[in-house]
N, CA, C and O atoms as a printed pandas DataFrame, in Angstrom:
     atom_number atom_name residue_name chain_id  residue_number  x_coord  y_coord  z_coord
0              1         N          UNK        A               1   24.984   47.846   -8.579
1              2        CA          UNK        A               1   25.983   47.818   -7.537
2              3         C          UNK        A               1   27.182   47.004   -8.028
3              4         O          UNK        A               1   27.036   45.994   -8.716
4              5         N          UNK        A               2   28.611   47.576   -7.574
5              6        CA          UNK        A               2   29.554   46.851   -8.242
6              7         C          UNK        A               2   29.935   45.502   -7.677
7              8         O          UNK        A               2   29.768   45.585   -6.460
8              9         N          UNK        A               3   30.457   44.060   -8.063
9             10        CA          UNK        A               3   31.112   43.163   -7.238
10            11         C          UNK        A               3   31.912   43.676   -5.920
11            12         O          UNK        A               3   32.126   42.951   -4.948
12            13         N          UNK        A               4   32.265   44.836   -6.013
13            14        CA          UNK        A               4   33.193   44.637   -4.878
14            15         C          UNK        A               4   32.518   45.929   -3.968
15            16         O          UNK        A               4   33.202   46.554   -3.157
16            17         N          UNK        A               5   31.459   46.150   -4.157
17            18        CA          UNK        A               5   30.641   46.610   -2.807
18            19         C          UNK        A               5   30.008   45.804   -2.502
19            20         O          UNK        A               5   29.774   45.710   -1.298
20            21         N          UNK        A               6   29.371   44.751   -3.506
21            22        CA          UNK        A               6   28.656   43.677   -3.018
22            23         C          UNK        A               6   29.268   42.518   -1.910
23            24         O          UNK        A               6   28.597   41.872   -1.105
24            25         N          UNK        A               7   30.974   42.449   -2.153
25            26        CA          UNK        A               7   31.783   41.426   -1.385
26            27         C          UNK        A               7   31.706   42.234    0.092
27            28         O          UNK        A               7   31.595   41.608    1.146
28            29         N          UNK        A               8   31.776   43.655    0.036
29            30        CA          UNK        A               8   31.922   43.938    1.482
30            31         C          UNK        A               8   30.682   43.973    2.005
31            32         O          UNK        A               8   30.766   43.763    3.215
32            33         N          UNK        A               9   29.321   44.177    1.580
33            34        CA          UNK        A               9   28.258   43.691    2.492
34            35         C          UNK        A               9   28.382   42.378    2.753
35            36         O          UNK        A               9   28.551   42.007    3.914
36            37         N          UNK        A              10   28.312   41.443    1.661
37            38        CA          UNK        A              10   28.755   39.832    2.160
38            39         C          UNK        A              10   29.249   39.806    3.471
39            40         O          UNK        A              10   28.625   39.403    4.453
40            41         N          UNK        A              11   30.546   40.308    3.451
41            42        CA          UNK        A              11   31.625   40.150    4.192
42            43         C          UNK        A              11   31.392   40.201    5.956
43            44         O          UNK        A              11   31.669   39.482    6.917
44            45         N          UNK        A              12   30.506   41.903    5.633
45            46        CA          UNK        A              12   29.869   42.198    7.060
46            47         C          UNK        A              12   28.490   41.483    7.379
47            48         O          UNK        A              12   28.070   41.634    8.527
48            49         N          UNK        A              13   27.746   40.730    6.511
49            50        CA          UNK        A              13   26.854   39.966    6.831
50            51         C          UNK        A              13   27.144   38.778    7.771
51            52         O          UNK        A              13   26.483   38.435    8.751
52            53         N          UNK        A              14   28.479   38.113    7.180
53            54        CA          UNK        A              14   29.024   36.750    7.379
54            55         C          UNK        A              14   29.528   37.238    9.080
55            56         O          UNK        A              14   29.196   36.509   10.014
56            57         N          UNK        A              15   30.214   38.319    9.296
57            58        CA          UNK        A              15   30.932   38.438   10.226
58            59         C          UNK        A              15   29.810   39.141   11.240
59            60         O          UNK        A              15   30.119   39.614   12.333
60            61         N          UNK        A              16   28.994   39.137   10.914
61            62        CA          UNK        A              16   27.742   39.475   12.363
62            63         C          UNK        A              16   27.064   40.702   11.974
63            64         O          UNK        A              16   26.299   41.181   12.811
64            65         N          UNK        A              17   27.138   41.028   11.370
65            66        CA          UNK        A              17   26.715   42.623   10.907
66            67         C          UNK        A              17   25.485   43.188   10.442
67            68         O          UNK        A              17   25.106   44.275   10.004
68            69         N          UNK        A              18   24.897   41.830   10.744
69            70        CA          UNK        A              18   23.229   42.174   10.796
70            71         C          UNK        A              18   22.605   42.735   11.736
71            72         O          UNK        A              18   22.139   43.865   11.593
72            73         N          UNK        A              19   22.476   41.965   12.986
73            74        CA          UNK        A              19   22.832   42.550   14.469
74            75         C          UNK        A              19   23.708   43.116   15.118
75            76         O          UNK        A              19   23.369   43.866   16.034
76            77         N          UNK        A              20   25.268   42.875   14.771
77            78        CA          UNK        A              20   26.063   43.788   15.472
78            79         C          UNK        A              20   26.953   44.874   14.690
79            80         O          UNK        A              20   26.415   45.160   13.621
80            81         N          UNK        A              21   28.078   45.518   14.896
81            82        CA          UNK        A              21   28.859   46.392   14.574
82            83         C          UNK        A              21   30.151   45.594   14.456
83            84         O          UNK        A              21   30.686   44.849   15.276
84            85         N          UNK        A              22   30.577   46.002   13.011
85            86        CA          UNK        A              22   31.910   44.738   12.619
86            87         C          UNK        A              22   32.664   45.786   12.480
87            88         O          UNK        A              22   32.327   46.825   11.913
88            89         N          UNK        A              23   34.035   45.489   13.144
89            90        CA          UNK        A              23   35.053   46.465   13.019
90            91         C          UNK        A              23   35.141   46.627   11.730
91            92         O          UNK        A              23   34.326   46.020   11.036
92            93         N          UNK        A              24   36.635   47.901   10.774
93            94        CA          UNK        A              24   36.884   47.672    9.653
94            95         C          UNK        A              24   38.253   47.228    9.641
95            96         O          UNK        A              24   38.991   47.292    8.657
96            97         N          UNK        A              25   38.676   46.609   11.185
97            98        CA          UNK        A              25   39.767   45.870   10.453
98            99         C          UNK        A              25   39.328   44.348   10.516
99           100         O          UNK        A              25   40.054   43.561    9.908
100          101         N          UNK        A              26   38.263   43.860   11.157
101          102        CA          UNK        A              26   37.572   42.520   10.778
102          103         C          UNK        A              26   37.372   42.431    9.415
103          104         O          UNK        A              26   37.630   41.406    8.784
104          105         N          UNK        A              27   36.792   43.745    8.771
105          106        CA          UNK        A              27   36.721   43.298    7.287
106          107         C          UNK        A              27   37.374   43.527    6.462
107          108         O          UNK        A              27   37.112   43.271    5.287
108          109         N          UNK        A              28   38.921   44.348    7.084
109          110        CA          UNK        A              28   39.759   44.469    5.992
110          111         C          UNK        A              28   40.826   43.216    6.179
111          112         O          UNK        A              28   41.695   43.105    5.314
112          113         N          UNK        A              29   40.803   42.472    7.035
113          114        CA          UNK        A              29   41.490   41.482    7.434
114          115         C          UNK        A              29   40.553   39.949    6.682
115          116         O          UNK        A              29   41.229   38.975    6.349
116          117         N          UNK        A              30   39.557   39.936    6.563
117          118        CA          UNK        A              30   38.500   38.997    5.768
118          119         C          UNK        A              30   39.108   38.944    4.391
119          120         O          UNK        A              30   39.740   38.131    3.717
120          121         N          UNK        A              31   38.557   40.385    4.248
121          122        CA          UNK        A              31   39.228   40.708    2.695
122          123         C          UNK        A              31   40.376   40.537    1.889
123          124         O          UNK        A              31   40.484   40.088    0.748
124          125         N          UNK        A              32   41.410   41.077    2.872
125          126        CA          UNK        A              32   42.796   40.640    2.423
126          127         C          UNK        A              32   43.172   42.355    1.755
127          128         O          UNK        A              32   44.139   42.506    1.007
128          129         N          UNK        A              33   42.472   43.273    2.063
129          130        CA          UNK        A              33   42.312   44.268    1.767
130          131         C          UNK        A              33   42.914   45.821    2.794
131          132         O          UNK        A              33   42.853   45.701    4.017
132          133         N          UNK        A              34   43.529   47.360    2.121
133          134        CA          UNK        A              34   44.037   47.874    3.022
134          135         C          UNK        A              34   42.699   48.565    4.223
135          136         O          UNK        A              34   41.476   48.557    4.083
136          137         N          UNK        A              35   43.540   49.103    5.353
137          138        CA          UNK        A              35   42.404   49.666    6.426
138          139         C          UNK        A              35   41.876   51.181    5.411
139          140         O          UNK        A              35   40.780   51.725    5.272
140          141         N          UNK        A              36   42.887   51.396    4.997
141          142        CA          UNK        A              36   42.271   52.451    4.255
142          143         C          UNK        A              36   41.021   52.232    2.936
143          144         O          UNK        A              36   39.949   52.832    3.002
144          145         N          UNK        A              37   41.290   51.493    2.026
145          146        CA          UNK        A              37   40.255   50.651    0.987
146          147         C          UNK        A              37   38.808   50.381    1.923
147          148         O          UNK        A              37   37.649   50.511    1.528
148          149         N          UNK        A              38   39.194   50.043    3.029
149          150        CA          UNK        A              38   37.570   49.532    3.573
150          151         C          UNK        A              38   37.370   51.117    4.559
151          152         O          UNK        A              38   36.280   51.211    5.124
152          153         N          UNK        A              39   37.975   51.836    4.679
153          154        CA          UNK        A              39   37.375   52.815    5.214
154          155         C          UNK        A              39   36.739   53.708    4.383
155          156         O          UNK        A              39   35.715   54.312    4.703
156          157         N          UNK        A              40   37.408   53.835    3.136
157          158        CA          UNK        A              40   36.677   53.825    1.178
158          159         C          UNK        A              40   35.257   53.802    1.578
159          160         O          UNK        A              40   34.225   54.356    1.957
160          161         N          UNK        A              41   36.238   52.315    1.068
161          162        CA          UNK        A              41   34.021   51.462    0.718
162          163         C          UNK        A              41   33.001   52.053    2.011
163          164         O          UNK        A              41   31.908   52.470    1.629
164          165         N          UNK        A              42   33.157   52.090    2.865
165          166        CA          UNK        A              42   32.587   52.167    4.507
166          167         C          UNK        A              42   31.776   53.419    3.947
167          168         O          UNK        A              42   30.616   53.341    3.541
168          169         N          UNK        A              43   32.468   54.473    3.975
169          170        CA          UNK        A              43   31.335   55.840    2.674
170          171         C          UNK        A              43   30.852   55.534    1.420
171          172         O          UNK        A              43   29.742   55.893    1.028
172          173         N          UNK        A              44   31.588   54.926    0.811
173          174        CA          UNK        A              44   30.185   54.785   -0.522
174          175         C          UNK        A              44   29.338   53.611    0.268
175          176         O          UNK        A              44   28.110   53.683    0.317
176          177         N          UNK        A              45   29.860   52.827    0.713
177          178        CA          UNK        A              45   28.102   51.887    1.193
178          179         C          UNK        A              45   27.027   53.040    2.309
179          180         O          UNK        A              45   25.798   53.055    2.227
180          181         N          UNK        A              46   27.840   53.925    3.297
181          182        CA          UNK        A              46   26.526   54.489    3.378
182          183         C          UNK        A              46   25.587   55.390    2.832
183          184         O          UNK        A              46   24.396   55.584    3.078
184          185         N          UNK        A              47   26.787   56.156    1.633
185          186        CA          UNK        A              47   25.657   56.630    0.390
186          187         C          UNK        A              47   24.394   55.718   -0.186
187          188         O          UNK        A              47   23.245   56.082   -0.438
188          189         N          UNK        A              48   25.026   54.359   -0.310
189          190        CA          UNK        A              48   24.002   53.971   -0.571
190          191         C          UNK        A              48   22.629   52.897   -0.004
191          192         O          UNK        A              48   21.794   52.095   -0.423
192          193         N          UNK        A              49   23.176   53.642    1.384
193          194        CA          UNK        A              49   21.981   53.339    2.418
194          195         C          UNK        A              49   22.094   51.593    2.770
195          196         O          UNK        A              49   21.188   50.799    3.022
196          197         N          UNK        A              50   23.441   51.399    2.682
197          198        CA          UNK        A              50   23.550   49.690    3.052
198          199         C          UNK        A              50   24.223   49.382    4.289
199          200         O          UNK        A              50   24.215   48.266    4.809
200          201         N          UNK        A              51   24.942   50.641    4.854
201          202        CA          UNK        A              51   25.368   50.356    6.328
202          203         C          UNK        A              51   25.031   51.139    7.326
203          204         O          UNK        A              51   24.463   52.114    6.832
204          205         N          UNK        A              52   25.064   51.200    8.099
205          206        CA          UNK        A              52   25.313   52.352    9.132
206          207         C          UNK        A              52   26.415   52.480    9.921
207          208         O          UNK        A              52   26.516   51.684   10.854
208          209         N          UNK        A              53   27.208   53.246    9.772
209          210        CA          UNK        A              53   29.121   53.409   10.245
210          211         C          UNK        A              53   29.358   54.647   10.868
211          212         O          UNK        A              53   29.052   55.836   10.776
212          213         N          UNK        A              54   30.063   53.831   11.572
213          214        CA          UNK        A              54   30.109   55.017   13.075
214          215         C          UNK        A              54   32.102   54.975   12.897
215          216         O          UNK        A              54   32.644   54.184   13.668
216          217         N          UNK        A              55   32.761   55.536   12.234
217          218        CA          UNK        A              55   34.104   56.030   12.313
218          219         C          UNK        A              55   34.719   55.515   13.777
219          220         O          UNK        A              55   34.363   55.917   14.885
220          221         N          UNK        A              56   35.828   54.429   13.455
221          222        CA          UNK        A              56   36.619   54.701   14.146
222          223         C          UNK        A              56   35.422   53.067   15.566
223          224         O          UNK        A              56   35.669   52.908   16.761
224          225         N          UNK        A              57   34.816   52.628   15.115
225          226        CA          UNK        A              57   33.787   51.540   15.631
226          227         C          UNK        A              57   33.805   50.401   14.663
227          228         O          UNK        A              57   34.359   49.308   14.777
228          229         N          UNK        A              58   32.994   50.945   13.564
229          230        CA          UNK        A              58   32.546   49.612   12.509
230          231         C          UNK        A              58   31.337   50.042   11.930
231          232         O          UNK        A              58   31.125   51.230   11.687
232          233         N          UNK        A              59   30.466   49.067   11.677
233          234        CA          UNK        A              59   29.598   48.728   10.509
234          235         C          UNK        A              59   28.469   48.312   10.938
235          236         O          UNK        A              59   28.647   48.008   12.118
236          237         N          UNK        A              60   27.372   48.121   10.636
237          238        CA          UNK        A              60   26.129   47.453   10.724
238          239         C          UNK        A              60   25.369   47.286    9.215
239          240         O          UNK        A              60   25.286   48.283    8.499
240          241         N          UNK        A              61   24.879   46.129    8.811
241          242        CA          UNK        A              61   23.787   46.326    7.564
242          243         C          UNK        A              61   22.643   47.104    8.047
243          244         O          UNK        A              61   22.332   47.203    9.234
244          245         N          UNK        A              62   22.046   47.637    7.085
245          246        CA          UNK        A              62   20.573   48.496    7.109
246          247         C          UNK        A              62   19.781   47.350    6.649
247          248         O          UNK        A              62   20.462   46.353    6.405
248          249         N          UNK        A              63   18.883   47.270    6.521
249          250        CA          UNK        A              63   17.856   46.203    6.512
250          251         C          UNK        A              63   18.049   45.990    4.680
251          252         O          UNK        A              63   18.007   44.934    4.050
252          253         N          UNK        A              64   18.192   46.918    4.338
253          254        CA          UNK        A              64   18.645   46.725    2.575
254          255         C          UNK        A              64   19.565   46.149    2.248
255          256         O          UNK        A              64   19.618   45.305    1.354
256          257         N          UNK        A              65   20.756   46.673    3.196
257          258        CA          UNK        A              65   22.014   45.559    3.175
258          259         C          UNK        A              65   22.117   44.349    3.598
259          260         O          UNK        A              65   23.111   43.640    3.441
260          261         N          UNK        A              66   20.553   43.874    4.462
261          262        CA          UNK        A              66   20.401   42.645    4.551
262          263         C          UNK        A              66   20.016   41.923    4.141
263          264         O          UNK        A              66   20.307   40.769    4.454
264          265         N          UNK        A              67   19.234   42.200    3.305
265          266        CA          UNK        A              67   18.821   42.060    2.084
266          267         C          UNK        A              67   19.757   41.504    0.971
267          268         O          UNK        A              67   19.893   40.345    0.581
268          269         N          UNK        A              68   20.247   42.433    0.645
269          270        CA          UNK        A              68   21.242   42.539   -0.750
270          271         C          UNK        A              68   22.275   41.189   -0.461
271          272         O          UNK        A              68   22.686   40.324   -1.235
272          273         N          UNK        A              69   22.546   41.454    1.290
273          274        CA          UNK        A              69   23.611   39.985    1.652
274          275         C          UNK        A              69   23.169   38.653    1.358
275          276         O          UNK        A              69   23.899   37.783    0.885
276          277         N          UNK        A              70   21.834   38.497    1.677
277          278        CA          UNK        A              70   21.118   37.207    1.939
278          279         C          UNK        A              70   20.814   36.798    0.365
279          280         O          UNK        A              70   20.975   35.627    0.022
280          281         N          UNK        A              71   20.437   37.650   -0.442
281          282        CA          UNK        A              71   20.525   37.192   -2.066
282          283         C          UNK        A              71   21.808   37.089   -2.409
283          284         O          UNK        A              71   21.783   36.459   -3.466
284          285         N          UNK        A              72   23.018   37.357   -2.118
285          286        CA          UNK        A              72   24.392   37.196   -2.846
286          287         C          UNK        A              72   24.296   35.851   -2.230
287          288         O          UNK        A              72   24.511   34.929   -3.017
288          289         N          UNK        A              73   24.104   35.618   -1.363
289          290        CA          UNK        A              73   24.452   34.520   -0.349
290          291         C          UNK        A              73   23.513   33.214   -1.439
291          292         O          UNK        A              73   24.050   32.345   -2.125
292          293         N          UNK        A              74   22.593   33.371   -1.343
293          294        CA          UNK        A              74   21.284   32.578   -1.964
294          295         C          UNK        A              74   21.963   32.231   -3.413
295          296         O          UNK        A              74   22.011   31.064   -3.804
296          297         N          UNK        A              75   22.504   33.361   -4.214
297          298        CA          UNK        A              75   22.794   33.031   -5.519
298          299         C          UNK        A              75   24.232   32.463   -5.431
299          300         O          UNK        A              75   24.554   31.704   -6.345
300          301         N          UNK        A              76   25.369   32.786   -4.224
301          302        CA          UNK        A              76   26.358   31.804   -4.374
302          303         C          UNK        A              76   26.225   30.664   -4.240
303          304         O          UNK        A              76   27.053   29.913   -4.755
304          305         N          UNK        A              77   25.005   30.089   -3.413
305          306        CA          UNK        A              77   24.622   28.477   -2.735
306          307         C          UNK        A              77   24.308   27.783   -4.044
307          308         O          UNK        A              77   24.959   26.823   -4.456
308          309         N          UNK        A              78   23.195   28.360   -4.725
309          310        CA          UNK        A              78   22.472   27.797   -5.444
310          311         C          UNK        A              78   23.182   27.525   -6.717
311          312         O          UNK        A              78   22.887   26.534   -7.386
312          313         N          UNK        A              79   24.296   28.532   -7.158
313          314        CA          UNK        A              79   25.457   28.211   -8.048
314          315         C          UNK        A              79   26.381   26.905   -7.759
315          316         O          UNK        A              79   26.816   26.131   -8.612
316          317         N          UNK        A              80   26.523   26.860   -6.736
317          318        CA          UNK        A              80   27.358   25.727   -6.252
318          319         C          UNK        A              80   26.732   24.305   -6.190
319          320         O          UNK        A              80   27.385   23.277   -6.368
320          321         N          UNK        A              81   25.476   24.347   -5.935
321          322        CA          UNK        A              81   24.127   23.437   -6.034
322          323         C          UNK        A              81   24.468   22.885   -7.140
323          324         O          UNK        A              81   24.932   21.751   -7.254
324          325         N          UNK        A              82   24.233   23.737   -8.092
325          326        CA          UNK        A              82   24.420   23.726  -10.053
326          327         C          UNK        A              82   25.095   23.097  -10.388
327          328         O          UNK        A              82   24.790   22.066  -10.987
328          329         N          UNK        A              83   26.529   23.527  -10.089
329          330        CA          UNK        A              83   28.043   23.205  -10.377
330          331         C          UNK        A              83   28.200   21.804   -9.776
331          332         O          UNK        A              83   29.021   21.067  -10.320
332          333         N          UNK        A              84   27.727   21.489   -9.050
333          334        CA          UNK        A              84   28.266   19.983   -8.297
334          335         C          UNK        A              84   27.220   18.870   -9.127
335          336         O          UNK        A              84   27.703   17.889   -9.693
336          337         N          UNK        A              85   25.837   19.126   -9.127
337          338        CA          UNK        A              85   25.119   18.697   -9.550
338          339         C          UNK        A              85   24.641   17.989  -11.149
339          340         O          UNK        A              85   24.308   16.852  -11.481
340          341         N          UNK        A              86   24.829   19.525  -12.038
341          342        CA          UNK        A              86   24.353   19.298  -13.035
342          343         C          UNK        A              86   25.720   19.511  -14.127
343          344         O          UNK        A              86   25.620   19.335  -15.341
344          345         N          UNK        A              87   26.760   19.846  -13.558
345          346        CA          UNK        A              87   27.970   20.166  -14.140
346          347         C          UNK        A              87   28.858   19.410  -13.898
347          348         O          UNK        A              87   29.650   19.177  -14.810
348          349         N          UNK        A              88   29.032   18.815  -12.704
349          350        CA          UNK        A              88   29.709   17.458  -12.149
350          351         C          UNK        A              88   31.218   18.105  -11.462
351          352         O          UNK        A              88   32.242   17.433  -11.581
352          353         N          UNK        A              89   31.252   19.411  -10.768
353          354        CA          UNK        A              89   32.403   19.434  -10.117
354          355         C          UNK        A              89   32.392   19.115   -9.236
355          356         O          UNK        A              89   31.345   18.830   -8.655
356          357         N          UNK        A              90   33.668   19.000   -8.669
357          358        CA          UNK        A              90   33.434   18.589   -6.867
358          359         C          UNK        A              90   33.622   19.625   -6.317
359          360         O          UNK        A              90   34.102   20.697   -6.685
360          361         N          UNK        A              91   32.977   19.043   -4.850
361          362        CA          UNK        A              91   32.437   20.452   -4.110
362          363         C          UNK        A              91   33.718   21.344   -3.714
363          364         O          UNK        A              91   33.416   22.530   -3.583
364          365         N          UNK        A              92   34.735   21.127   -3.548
365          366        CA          UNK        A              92   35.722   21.861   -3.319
366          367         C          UNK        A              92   36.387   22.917   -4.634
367          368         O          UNK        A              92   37.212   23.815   -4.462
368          369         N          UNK        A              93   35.792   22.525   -5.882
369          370        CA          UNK        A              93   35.981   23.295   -6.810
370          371         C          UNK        A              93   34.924   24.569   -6.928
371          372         O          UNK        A              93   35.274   25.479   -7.680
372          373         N          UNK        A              94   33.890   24.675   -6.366
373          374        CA          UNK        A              94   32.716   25.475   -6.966
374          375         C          UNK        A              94   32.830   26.677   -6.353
375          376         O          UNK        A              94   32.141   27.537   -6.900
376          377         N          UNK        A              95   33.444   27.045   -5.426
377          378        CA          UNK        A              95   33.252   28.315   -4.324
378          379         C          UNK        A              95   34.028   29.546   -5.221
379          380         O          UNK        A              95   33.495   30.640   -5.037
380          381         N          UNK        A              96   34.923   29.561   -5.943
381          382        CA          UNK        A              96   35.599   30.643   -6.815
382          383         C          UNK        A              96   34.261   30.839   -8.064
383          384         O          UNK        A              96   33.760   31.840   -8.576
384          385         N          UNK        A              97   34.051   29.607   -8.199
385          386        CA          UNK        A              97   33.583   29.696   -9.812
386          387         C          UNK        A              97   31.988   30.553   -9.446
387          388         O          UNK        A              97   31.480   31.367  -10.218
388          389         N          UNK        A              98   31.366   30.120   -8.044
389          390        CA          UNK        A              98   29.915   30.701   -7.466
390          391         C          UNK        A              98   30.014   31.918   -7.168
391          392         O          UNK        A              98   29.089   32.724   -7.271
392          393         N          UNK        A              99   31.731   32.300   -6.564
393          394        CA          UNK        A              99   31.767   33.743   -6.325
394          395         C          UNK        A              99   31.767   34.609   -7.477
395          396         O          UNK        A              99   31.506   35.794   -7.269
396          397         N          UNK        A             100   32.057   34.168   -8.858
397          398        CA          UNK        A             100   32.005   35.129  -10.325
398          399         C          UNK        A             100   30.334   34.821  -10.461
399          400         O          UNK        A             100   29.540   35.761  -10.457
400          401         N          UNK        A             101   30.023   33.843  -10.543
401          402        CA          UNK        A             101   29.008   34.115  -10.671
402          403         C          UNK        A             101   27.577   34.462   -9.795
403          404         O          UNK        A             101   26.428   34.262  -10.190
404          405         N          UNK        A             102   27.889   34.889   -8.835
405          406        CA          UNK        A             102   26.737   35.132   -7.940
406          407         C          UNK        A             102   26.236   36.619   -8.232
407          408         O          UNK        A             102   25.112   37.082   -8.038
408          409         N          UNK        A             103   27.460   37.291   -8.791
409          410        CA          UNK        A             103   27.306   39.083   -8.804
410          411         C          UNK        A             103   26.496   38.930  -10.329
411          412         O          UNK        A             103   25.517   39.675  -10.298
412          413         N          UNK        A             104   26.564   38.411  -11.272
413          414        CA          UNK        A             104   25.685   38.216  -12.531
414          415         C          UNK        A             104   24.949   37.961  -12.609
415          416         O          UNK        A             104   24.242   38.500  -13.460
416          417         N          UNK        A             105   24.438   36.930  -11.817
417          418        CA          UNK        A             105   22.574   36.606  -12.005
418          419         C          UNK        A             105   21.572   37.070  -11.747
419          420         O          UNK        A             105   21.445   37.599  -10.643
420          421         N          UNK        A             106   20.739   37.049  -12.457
421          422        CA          UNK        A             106   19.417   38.123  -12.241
422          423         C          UNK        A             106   18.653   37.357  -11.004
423          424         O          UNK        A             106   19.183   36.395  -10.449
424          425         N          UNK        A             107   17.168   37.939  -10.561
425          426        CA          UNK        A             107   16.511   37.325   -9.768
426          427         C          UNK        A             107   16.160   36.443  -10.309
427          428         O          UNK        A             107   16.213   35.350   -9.744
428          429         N          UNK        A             108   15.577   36.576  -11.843
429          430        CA          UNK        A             108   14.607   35.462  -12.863
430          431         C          UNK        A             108   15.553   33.976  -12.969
431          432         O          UNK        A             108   15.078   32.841  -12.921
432          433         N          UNK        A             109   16.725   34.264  -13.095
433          434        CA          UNK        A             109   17.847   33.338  -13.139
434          435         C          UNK        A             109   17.898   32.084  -12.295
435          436         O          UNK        A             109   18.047   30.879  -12.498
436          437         N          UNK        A             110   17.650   33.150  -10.918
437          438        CA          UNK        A             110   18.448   32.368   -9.587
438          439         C          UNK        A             110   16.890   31.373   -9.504
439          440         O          UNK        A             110   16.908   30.146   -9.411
440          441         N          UNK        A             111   15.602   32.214   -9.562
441          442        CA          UNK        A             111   14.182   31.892   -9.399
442          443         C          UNK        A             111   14.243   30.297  -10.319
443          444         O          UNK        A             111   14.065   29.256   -9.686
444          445         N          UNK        A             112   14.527   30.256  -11.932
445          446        CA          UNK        A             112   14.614   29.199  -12.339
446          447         C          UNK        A             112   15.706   28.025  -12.357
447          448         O          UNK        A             112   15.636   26.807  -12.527
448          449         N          UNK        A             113   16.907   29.067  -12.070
449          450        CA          UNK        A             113   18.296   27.557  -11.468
450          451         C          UNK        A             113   17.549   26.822  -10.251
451          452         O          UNK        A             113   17.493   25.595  -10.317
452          453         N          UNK        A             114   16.988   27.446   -9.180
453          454        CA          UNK        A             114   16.152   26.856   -7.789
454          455         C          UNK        A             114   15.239   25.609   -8.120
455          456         O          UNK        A             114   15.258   24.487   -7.614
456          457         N          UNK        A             115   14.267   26.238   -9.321
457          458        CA          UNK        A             115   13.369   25.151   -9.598
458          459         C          UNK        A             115   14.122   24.277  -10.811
459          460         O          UNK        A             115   13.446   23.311  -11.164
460          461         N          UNK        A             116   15.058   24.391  -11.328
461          462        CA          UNK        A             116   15.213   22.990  -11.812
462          463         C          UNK        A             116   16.029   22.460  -10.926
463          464         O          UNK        A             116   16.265   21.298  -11.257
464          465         N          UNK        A             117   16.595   22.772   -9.920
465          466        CA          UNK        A             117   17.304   21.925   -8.628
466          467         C          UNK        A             117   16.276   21.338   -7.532
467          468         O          UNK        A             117   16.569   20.984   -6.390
468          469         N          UNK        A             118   15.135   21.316   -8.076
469          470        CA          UNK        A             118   14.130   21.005   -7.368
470          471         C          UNK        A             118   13.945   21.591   -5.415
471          472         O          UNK        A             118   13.575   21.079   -4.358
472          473         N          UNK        A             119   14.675   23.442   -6.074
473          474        CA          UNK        A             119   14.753   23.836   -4.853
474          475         C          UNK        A             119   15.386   23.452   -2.940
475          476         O          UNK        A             119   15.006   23.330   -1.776
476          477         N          UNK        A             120   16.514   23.418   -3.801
477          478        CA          UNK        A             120   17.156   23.101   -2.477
478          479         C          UNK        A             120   17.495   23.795   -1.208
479          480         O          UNK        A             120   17.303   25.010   -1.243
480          481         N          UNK        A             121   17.926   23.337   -0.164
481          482        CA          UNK        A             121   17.766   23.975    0.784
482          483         C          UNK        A             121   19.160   24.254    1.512
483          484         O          UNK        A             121   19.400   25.017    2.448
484          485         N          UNK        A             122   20.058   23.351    0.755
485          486        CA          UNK        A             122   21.872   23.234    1.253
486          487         C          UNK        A             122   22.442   23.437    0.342
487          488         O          UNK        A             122   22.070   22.967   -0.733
488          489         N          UNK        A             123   23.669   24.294    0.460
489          490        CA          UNK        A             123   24.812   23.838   -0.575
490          491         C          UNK        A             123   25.460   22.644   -0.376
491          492         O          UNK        A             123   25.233   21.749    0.439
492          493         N          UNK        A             124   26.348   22.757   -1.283
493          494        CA          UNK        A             124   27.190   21.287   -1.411
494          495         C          UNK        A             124   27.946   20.890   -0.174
495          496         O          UNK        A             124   28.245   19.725    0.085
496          497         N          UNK        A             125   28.394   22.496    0.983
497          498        CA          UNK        A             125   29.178   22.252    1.777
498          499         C          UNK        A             125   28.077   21.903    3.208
499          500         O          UNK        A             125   28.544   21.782    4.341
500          501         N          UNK        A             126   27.264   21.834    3.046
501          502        CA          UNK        A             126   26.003   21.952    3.961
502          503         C          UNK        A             126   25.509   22.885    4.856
503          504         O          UNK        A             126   25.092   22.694    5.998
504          505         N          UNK        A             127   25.621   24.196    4.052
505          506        CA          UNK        A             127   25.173   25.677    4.634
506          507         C          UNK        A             127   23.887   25.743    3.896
507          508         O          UNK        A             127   23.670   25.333    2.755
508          509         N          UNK        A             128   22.988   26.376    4.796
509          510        CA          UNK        A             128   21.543   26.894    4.057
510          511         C          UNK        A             128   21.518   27.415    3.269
511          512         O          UNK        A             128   22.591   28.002    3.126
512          513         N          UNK        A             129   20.625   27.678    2.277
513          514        CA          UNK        A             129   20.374   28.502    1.496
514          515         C          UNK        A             129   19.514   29.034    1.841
515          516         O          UNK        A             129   18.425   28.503    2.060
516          517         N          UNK        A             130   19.793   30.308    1.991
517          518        CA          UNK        A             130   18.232   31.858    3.093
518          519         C          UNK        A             130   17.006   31.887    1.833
519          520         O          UNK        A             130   17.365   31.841    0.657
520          521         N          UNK        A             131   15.786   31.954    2.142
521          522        CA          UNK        A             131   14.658   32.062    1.501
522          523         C          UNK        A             131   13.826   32.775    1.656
523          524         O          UNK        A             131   12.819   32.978    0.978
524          525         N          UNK        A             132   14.400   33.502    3.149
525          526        CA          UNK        A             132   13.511   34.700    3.669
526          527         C          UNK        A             132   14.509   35.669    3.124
527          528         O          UNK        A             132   15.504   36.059    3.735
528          529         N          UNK        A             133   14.149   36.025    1.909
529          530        CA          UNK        A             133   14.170   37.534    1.460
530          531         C          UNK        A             133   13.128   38.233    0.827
531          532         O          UNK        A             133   13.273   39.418    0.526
């Protein structure tokens, strides 16, 4: 999956879209992106079975796309964990550098960055890190 189908499930995760229906100008307005570009993406994500979109309404994740959100989410936290921690940035620096790297890491990756952070449960900004996936 590319980074930037991955940012728009993010996107509709963050903005309620697990349980509800997110407009596409909520997420083309998130994005910084045109109404047309997210009406784009809006068909290739339900090719690939990550939303359910009702034209001219919005969006919902499929349980895969809730999925897929809650690990981007997990591997941006736990990057930022890293970065503050064992790299020494401050926390206001890490959120660009977690967003390149959250779309690169494997599961095996994120599985062993966790345990040498002795598995944490916050990022730096004090948001959870999800574990139910």
């Amino acid at each position: 999956m590319t980074p930037n189908k991955e940012d728009y499930i993010k996107v509709i995760y963050k903005l309620g879209g697990a349980e509800n229906i997110v407009s596409n100008k909520n997420i083309a307005s998130t994005l910084h992106v045109s109404g047309a570009s997210t009406t784009e993406m809006m068909n290739k994500l339900v090719k690939s079975n990550m939303i359910e979109y009702i034209p001219y309404q919005g969006a919902k994740l499929t349980t895969g796309g809730i999925k897929v959100a809650k690990e981007l989410i997990r591997n941006h936290r736990i990057w930022e964990v890293f970065l503050v921690q064992a790299l020494g940035f401050e926390k206001h620096e890490v959120h660009e550098q977690a967003e390149l790297l959250e779309h690169v890491s494997s599961d095996e990756l994120i599985k062993r960055l966790s345990k040498f952070l002795n598995t944490p449960t916050h990022c730096p900004h004090g948001s959870e890190i999800p574990t139910d996936i």
